[in-house]
C-alpha positions in Angstrom: -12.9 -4.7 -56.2 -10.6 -1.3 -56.4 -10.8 -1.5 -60.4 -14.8 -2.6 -60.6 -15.3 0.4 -58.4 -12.9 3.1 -60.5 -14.9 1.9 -63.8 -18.2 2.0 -62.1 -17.4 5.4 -60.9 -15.9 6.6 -64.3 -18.5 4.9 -66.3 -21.2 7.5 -63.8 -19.1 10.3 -64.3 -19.1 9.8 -68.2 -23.1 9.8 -67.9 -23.4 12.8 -66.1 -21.3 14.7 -69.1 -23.3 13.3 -72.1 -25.9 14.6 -73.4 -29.0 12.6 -73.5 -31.0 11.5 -76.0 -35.5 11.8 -75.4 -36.5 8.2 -75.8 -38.7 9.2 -78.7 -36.0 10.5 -81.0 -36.3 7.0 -83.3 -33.3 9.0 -85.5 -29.7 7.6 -85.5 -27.1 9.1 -87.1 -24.6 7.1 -89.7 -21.9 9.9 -90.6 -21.7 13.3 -90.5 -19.6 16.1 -93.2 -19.7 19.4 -91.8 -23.0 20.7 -91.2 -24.9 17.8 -93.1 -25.8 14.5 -91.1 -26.8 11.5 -92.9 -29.4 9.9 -90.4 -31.4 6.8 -90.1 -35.4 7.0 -89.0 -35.4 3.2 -86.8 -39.0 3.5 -86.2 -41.2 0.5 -87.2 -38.3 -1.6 -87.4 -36.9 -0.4 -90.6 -34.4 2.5 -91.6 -34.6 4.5 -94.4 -32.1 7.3 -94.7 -31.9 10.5 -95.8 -30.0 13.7 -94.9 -30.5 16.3 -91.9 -29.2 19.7 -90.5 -26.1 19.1 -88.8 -24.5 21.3 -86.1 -21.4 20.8 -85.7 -17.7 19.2 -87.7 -15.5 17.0 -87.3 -14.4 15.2 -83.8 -13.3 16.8 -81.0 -9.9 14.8 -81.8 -9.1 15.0 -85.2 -6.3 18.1 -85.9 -3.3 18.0 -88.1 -0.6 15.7 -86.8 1.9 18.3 -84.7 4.4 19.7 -87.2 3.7 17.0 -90.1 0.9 17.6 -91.9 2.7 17.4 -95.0 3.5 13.7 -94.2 4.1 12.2 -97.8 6.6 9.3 -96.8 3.5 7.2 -95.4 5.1 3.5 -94.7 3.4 0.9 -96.2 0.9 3.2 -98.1 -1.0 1.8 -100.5 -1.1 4.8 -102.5 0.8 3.7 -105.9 3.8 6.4 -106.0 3.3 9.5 -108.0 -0.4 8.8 -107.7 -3.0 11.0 -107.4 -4.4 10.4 -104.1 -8.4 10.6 -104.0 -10.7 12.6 -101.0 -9.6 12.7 -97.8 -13.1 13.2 -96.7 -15.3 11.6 -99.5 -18.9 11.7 -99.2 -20.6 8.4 -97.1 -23.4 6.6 -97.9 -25.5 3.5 -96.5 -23.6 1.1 -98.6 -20.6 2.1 -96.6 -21.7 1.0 -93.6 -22.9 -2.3 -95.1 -19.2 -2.6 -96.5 -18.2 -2.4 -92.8 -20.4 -5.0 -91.4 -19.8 -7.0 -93.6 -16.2 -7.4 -92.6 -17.5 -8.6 -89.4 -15.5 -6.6 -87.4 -14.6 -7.5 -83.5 -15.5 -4.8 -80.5 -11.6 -2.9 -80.4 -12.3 -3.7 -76.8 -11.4 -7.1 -75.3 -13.9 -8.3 -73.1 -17.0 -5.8 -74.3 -20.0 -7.2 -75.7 -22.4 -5.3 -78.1 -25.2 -4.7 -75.7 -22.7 -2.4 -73.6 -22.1 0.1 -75.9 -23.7 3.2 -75.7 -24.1 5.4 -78.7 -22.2 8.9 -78.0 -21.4 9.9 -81.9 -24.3 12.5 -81.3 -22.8 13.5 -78.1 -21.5 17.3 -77.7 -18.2 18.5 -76.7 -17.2 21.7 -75.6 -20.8 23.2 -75.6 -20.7 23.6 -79.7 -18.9 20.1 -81.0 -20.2 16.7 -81.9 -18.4 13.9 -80.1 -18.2 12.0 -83.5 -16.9 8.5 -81.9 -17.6 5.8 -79.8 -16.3 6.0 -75.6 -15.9 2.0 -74.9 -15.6 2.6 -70.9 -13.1 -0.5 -69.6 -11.0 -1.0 -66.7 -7.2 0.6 -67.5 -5.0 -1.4 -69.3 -7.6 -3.3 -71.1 -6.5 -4.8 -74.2 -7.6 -2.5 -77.3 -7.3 -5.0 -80.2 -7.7 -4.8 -84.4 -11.2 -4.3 -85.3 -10.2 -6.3 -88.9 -6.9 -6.9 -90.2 -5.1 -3.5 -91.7 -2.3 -1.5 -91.5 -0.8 1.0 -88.8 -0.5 4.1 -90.3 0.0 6.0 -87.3 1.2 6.3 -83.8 0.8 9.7 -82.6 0.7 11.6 -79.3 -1.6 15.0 -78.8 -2.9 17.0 -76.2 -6.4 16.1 -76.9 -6.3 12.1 -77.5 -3.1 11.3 -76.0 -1.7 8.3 -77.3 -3.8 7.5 -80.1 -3.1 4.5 -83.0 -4.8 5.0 -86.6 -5.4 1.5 -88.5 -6.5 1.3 -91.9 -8.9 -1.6 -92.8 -8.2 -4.3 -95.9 -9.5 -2.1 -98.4 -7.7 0.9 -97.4 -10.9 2.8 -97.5 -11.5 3.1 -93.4 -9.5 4.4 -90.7 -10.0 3.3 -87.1 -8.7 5.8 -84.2 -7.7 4.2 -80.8 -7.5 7.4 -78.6 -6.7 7.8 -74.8 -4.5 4.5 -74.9 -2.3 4.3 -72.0 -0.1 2.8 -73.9 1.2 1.0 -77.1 1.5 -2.4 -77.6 5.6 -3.1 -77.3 7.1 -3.4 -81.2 4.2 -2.2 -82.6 5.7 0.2 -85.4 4.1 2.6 -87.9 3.4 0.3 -91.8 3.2 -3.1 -90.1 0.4 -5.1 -90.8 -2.0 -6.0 -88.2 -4.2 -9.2 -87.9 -8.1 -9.2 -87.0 -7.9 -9.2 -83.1 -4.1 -8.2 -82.7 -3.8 -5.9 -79.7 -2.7 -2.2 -80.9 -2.6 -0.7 -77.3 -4.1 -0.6 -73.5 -7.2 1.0 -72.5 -6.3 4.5 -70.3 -6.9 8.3 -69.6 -3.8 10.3 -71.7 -4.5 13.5 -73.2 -8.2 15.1 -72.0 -10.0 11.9 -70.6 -10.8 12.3 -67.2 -8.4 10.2 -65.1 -11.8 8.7 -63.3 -12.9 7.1 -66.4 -10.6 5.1 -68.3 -11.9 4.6 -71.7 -11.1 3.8 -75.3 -11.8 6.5 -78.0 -12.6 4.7 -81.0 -13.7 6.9 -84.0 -14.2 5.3 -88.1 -13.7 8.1 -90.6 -14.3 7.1 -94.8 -11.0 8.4 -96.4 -9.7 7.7 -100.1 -6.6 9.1 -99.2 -4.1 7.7 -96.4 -1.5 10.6 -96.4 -3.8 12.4 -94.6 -4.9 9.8 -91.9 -6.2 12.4 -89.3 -8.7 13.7 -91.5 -11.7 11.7 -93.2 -15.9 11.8 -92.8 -16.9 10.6 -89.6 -19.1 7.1 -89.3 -21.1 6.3 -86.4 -18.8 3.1 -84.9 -22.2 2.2 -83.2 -24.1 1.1 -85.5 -21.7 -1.1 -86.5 -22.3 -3.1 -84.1 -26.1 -2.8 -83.0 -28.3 -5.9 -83.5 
């Protein structure tokens, strides 16, 4: 009963700090590059998309990694070597989240159906910044596990997300961000290949999450180019998942 009632009460205290959205707004947003946001109209059923002002960039956690942004030594890149690497943050379109589905990917929480999520990518942060991610509340030390199969290309530790784990899907043209883990799963490494459903880390409050709420950040950027894994154009994980 202790841990129902810390995630009710963190799962309240995460309502009362997002903004809401009017019931009427029949707009969802896809991805988002600078101050352009590619949006969705739901109403009557069908989307059709086109663009829309934007307010805000990138998420609240994406920064250069601390001291190693020129990373070029990537294990288990799929970069050929010498190669020119393409955008870091290449334009997204609807197709791309079609490519997505279509990998069928599992929640990146065990134990959390679709119909919990609630969409926070519009979210702001800060008073001025976009949330630009998906907060998957769950008791602490919940299983985060492998969306789709990939490759680790990062463990890193920031202010901001805490321990965080970025995963590159198959085609190496996705990154997934695990964010406020309380910890790694043990002998997970940096270039090692991950299978659909493998657990990556456990579900916590590091870095700026509320020790109240224990929750798993989980952003999707489009990138072309994995040397740079904290960058990329943010997608909206939601609608990954939504019926």
């Amino acid at each position: 009963m202790r841990v129902y009632g810390a995630t009710f009460a963190g799962a309240f205290l995460i309502t009362l700090i997002y903004e809401t959205k009017p019931a009427s707004d029949s707009s969802v947003t896809v991805a988002r590059s600078g101050d352009t946001a590619l949006v969705i109209d739901t109403a009557g059923g069908s989307g059709t998309a086109g663009a829309a002002g934007g307010v805000a960039t990138g998420s609240h956690l994406e920064m250069p990694p601390d001291g190693d942004s020129a990373s070029s030594g990537l294990p288990g890149s799929d970069l050929p070597p010498g190669g020119t690497p393409g955008s870091s943050s290449p334009a997204v379109v609807p197709a791309d989240l079609e490519a997505l589905r279509a990998q069928r990917p599992l929640l990146p929480v065990a134990g959390v159906v679709a119909k919990d999520l609630v969409d926070s990518f519009d979210d702001r942060r800060g008073g001025t910044r976009r949330h630009n991610a998906l907060d998957i509340m769950a008791a602490r030390n919940t299983p985060a596990v492998a969306i789709t199969a990939g490759r680790v290309l990062r463990l890193h530790s920031s202010v901001a997300g805490g321990l965080t784990a970025y995963i590159s899907d198959p085609t190496s043209r996705f990154v997934f961000m695990y964010g406020h883990l309380d910890s790694f799963r043990p002998g997970l490494k940096e270039g090692a290949r991950v299978g659909r459903g493998e657990i990556v880390g456990f579900v916590g409050t590091t870095g700026n999450a509320s020790p109240l709420a224990p929750h798993l950040h989980f952003q999707v950027t489009r990138n072309d180019n994995l040397k740079e894994w904290w960058k990329g154009t943010p997608m909206n994980p939601f609608l990954i998942y939504r019926p």
